[in-house]
N, C-alpha and C positions, 0 to 999 in steps of 0.2 A: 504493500500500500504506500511504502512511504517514498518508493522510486514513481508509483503511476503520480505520487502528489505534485514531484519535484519536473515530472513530465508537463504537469498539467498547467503549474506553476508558469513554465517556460512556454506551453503557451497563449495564457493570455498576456505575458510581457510581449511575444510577437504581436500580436492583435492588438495591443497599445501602439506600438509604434507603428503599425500599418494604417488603425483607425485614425491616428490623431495627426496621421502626416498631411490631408489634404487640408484640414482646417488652421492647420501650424501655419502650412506657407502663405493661407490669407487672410492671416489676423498678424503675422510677422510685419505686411506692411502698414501696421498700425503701430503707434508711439505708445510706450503706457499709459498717459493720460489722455486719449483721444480715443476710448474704447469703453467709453458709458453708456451707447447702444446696447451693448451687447448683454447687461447686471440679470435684464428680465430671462432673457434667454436660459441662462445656466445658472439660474436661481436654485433649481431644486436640484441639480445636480450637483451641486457646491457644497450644500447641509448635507446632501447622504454621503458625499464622500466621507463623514467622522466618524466610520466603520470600517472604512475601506482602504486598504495597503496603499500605497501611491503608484506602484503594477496596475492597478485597476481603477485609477480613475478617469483615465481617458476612454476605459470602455465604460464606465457611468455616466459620464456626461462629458462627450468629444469637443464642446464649447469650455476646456479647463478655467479656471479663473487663476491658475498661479501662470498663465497668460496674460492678464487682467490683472493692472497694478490696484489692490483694494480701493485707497484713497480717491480713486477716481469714477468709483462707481454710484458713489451719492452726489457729484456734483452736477450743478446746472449745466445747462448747453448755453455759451454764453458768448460766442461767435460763430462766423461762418466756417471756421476751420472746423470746430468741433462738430459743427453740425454734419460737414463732408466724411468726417472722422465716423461719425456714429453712420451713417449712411451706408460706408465701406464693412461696417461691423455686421449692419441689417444682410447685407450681401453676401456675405461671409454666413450668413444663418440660414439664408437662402439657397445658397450652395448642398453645406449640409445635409437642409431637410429634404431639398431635391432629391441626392444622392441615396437617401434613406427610403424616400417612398419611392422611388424609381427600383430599390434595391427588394421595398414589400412586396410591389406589383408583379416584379418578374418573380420573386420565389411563391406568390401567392398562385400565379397564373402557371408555374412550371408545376406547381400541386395539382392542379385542377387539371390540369393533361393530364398525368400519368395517375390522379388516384377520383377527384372529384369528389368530394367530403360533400359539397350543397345536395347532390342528390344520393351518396351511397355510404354515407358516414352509418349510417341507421338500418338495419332492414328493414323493408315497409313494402308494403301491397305493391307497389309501383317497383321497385327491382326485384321481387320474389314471386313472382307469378303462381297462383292455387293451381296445383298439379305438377309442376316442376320439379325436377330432382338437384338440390345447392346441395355444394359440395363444399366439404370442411377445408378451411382456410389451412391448418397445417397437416389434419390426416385427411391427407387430398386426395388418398386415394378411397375414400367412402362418401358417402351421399348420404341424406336427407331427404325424402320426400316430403313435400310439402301440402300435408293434407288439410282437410278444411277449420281442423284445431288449430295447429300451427297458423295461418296464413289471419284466423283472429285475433290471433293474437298481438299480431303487425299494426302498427299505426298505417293508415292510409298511404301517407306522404312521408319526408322529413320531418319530423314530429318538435324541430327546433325551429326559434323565430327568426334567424339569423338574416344579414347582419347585424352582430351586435358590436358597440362603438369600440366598449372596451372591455376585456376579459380580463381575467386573472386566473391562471392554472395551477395550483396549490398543489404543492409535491408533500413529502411527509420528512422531506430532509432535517434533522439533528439541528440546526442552524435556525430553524422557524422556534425553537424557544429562546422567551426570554426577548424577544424580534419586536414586539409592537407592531405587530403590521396587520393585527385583527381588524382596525378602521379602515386600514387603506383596501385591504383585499373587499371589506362587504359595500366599499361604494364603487366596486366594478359594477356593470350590466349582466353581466352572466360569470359565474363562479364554476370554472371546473375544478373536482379533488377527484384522489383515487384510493381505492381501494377501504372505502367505508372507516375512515378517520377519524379519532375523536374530535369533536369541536364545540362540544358545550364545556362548562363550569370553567376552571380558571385558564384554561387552552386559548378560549377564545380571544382572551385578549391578544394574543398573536399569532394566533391562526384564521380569525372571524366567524363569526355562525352563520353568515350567505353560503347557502348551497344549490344549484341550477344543476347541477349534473355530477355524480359521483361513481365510477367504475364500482364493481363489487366482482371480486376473484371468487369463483364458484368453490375453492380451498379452502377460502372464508366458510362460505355455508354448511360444506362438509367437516370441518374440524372444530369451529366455534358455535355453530347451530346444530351439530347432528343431523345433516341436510333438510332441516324446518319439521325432520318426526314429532320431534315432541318440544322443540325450544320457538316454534312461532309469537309466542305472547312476548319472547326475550327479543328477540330479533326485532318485533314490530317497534319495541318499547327504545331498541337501541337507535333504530334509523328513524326516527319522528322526530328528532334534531335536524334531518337536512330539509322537512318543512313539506314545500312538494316538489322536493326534486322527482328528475328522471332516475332511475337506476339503472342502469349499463353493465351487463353482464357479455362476456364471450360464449354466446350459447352456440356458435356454431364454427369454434375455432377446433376444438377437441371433439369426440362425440362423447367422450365420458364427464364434458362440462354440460351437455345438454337435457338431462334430467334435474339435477340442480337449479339452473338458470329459468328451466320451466319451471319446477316448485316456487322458485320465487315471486313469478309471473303471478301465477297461483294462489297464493300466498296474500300477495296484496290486494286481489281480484275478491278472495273470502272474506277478508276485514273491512271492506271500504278502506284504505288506506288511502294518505293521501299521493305516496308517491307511486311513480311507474316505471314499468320494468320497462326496457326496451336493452335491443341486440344488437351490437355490430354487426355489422353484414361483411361476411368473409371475404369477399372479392375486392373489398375495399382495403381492410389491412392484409392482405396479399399482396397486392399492387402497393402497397406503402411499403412493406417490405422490399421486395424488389427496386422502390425507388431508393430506400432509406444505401442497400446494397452498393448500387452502383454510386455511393457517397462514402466506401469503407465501412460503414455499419453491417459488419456482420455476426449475426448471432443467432440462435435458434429460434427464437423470438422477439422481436422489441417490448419495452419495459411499456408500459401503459402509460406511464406518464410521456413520454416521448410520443409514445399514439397521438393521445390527447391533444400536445401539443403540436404536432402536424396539423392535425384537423383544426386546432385554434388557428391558426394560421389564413387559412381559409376560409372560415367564417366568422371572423373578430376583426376591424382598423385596426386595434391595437392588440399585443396579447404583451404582459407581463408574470413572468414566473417566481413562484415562491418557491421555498425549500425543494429546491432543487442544488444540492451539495452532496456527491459520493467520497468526501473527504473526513478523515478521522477527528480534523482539529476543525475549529471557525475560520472566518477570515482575521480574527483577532489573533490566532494560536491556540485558543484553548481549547483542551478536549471535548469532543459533545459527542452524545452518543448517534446510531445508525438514524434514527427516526426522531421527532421531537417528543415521541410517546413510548418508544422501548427503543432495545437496541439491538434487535433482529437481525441479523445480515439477510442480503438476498443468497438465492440459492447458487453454488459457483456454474459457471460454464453456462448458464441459464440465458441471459442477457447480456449486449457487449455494452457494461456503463459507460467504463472511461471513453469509448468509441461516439454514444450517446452522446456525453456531456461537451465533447471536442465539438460534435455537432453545434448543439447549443450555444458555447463559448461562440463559434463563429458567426452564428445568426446575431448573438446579442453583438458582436462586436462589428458587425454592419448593420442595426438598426432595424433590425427584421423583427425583432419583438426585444423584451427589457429579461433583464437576469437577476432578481434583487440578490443581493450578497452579503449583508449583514443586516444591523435593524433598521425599521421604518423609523419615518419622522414621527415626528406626534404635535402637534397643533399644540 
């Protein structure tokens, strides 16, 4: 662990200096005091850096302010010069943001070629035809019929409202305690977490209680609900914290996840409950797969949170990421455990994290969505 850190380490110091070179050379032709355009700009990036190594604040906010002589950022505009001064700083922001949404649109649109999340994130009536035989996303070589049970149990359509402005995909990483960022995450527009997370009683204050959408590992329901035989009253009692979310199960990745993921269905169908079950539809994280591949991500599976945040990608402006850290210490140095609620390791050989996370590092370090790294602000 301690070489992948020293790896990972080295590269977001690359990604610093690669992010922050286009904006160096046109804010260099600005004098220190003739750069007070620019205070509103990397306002918010400036206070989260007081968590952050100096390795990474050019990937937190590429507008740096130790660019930015301080003294000159509350003064007036008080000639023409400064006024041209702050002008060339406006441009210099403009640049940037170009560069950043130029850089969404292409990775949003090279998604939507090769996996298209708007219409096959979900299985639903509309890509799963009644009478049809899907086939399991990793044991590809069995099928499913799709009989008249099954095909009701489908939402119509995409069963999401999306676009939404701005998401937040909340990981379970060791780094989310102690974080303050339970505010900033629940005044996103739509909340994805995974894997059925705690987030009520004192969590919340840095993980938030907004839930829109929550994975549930069908492992879950077999080892901590006794697949819903006789623990359904616990089960209901535990998930009535994410409010009305969706639930999102792999019913049709494994065929020994799909008794499970139906009981679920089931499950919340006999209580009135308020949330609902729905299923990735396998042809979608296949094709994700395969994309994620021919980017060095190879593993036997991708980590759900990675799913998730492909798909955010494609239906969010914006997506920023929570406890997402496969690191033993914080960004501070200090030890924190695997999750902000135990300290579980994932299974080995299962997933390629540090492969994942490189991914990640490089979206966040061209703008393609935010990577929070240590804790939130707090008003």
């Amino acid at each position: 662990m301690q070489a992948g850190e020293r790896t990972m380490r080295a590269v977001l110091a690359l990604l610093a200096l690669v992010g922050s070179l286009l904006l160096f050379l046109c804010l260099a032709r600005l004098p220190a005091d003739g750069a007070g355009g620019a205070s509103g700009w990397d306002m918010e990036g400036r206070a989260a850096t007081d968590y952050t190594p100096r390795v990474m604040r050019y990937l937190r906010s590429p507008a740096n302010v130790h660019l930015v002589a301080p003294a000159a950022l509350n003064r007036p505009i008080l000639n023409t010069a400064r006024v041209q001064k702050s002008e060339q700083a406006a441009k210099c922001k403009d640049i940037w943001s170009n560069n950043w949404s130029s850089s969404i649109k292409k990775k949003r649109a090279e998604l939507a070629s090769c996996c298209d999340a708007m219409h096959n994130f979900i299985a639903s009536q509309k890509n799963t035809p009644l009478g049809s035989n899907m086939t399991y996303e990793v044991d590809n070589k069995k099928t499913i019929h799709i009989t008249e049970d099954i095909f009701q149990m489908l939402p119509e359509s995409q069963p999401l409202d999306f676009p939404f402005k701005q998401c937040a995909v909340v990981g379970n990483g060791g780094n989310l305690k102690s974080s303050n960022c339970g505010a900033e995450i629940d005044k996103s527009d739509f909340v994805f977490r995974c894997n059925l997370p705690p987030t009520s009683g004192s969590v919340s204050q840095d993980v938030g209680n907004k839930t829109n959408l929550v994975t549930v590992n069908p492992s879950i329901i077999a080892q901590k609900y006794n697949k819903l035989n006789d623990q359904k009253a616990t089960f209901l009692e535990n998930i009535s914290s994410y409010g009305e979310a969706f639930l999102l199960l792999p019913a049709f990745s494994f065929r020994s996840n799909t008794a499970a993921s139906f009981k679920v269905h089931h499950t919340l169908k006999e209580f009135s409950a308020k949330q609902k079950a729905i299923f990735f539809y396998p042809r979608y994280l296949k094709s994700l797969a395969q994309f994620w591949r021919t980017k060095g991500v190879k593993a036997y599976r991708l980590s759900s949170g990675f799913m998730i945040t492909s798909a955010a990608m494609e239906l969010c402006e914006n997506v920023k990421l929570y406890g997402f850290w496969p690191f033993s210490k914080s960004i501070a140095g200090i030890p924190i455990n695997h999750h902000y609620y135990d300290n579980q390791l994932p299974k080995p050989g299962f997933h390629a994290m540090p492969k994942e996370y490189n991914q990640i590092l490089q979206l966040h370090g061209r703008g393609i969505l935010k990577l929070q790294f240590g804790k939130c602000l707090t008003e």
